[in-house]
C-alpha positions in Angstrom: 9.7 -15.7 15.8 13.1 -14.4 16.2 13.5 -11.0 18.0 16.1 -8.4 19.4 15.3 -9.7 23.1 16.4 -13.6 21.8 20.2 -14.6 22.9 20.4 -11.1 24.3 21.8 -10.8 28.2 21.4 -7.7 30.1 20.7 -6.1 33.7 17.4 -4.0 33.8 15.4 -2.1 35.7 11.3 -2.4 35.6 8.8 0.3 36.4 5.1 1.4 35.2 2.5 3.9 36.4 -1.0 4.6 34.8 0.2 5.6 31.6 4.0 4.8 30.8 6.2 2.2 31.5 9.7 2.6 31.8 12.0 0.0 31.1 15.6 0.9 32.4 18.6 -1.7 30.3 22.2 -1.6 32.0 25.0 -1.7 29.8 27.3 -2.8 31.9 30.1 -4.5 30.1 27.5 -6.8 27.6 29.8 -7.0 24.4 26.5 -6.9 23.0 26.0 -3.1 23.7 24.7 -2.8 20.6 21.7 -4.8 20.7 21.1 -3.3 23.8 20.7 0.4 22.5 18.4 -1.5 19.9 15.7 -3.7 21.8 12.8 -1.5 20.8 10.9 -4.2 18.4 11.4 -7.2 20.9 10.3 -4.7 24.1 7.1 -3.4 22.0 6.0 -7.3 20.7 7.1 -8.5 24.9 4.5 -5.8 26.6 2.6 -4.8 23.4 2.7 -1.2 23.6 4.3 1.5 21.3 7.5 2.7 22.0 7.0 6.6 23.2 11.1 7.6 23.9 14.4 5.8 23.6 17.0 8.0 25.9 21.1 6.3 25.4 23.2 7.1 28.0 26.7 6.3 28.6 25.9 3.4 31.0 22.3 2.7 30.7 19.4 2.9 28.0 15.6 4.1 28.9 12.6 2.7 27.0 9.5 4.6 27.5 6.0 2.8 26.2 2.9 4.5 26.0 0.3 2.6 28.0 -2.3 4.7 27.4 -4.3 4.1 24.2 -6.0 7.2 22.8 -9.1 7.0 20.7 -8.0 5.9 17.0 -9.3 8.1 14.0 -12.9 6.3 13.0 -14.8 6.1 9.6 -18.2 6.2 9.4 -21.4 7.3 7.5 -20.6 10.9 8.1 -17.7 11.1 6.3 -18.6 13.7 3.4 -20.3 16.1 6.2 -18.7 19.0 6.5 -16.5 20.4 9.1 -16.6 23.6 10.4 -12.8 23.5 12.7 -9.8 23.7 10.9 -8.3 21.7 13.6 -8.0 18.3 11.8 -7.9 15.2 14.8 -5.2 13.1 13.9 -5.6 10.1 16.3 -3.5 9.3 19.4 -4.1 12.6 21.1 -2.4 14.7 18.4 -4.0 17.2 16.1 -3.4 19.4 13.1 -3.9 23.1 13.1 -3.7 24.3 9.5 -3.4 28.1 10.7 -1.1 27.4 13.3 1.3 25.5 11.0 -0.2 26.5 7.1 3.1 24.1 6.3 3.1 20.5 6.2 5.5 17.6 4.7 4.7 14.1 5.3 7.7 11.6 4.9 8.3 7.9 5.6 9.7 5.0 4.2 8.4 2.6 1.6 4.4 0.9 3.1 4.9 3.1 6.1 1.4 3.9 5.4 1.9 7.6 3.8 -0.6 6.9 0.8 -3.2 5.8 3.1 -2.7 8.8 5.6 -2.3 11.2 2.4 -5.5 9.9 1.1 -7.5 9.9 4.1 -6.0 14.0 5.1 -7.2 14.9 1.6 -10.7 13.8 2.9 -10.4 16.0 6.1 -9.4 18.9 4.1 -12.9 18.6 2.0 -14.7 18.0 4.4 -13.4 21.7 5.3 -14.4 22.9 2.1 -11.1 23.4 1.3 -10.1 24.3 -2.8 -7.4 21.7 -3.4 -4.7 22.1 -6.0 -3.0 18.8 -6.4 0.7 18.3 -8.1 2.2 14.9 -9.4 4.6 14.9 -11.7 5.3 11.1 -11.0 2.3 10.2 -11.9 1.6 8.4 -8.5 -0.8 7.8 -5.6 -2.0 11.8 -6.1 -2.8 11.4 -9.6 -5.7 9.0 -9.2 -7.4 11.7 -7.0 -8.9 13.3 -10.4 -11.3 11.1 -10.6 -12.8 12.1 -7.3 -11.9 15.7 -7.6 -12.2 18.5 -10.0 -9.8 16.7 -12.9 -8.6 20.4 -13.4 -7.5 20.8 -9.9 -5.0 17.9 -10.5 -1.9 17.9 -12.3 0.7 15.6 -14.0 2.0 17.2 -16.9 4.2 20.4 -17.2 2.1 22.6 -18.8 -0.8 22.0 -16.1 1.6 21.8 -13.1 2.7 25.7 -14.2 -1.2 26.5 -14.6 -1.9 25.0 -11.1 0.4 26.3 -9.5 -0.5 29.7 -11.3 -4.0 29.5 -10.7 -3.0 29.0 -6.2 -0.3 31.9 -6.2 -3.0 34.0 -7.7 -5.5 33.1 -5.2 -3.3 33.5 -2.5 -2.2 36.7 -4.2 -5.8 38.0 -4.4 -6.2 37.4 -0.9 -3.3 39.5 0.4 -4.3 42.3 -1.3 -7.5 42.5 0.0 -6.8 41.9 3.5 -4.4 44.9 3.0 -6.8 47.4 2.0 -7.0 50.2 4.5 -10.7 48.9 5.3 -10.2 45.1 5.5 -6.5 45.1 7.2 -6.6 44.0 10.9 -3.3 43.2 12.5 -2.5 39.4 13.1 -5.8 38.6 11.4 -5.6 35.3 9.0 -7.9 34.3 6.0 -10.8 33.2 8.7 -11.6 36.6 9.7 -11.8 37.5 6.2 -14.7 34.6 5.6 -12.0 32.8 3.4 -12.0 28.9 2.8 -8.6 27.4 2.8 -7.1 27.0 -0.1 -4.1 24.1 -0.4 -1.4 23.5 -3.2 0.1 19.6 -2.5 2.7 18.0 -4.5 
């Protein structure tokens, strides 16, 4: 199988500890510089680990892979149980705080795999007992979660997108004005110390 590393010619330098390893290319005066700044894919299927940092200098180019593997997301028998942390695990030693970061926008190109990661985060938000208000216009991927959600909760056509989106702002309206009233309003306090369930709008 062709690769970047095939026909390729370059000076490098090699080194690893427990957890990275650090592959150093020398430019030099390769007319193939180019390839060089772009070895990634032929590195990653070489040593089989993910790429972790491309740094391009002037002279040289660091690749940094992750050695480490971290404990993958798992499904099991559990998976409707409910969850009482609103920190969501999303695999590889990262996670998702939804009151940290109430914002969230997931991008990608086409079969990077945002459909099935969409999918299975609607899942962890349930499990939170989360009210989800679900927007798609293009009649897509989101769409076909009616028919395991509340089919009101999930919008395609104008007239239900406005009341959706109507029916979240007015929660979220709701909500303000109660933790502003002189005997619910406690500085830098969020909808969990008001015994709140999240409450997300997705399009």
């Amino acid at each position: 199988m062709k690769n970047d590393l095939e026909d390729t010619v370059f000076s490098y330098l090699y080194e690893e500890d427990g957890r990275v390893l650090h592959v150093r290319a020398l430019k030099g005066i390769s007319p193939k510089i180019a390839k060089i700044e772009n070895l990634e894919k032929g590195l990653c299927s070489l040593f089989g680990y993910p790429l972790k940092n491309k740094v391009i200098s002037e002279t040289t180019v660091d690749y940094y892979f992750q050695k480490e593997s971290f404990e993958r997301i798992k499904y099991g028998s559990d998976e409707n149980q409910q969850v009482e942390s609103l920190e969501i695990n999303l695999g590889y030693g990262q996670t998702y705080n939804m009151i940290k970061t109430p914002h969230i926008l997931i991008s990608g190109g086409t079969g990077s795999g945002k459909s099935v990661f969409i999918s299975w985060f609607v899942l962890e938000l349930l499990k939170r007992q989360t009210e989800l208000y679900i927007v798609d216009p293009k009649h897509s991927d989101l769409s076909a979660l009616k028919k395991v959600l509340n089919e009101q909760n999930v919008a395609v056509t104008l007239p239900h997108i406005t009341k959706v989106t109507r029916l979240a702002v007015e929660e979220m309206q709701k909500r303000y004005d109660f933790m502003n009233e002189p005997e619910n309003f406690k500085y830098g306090s969020n909808f969990t110390n008001h015994g709140f369930k999240p409450v997300w709008l997705m399009f």
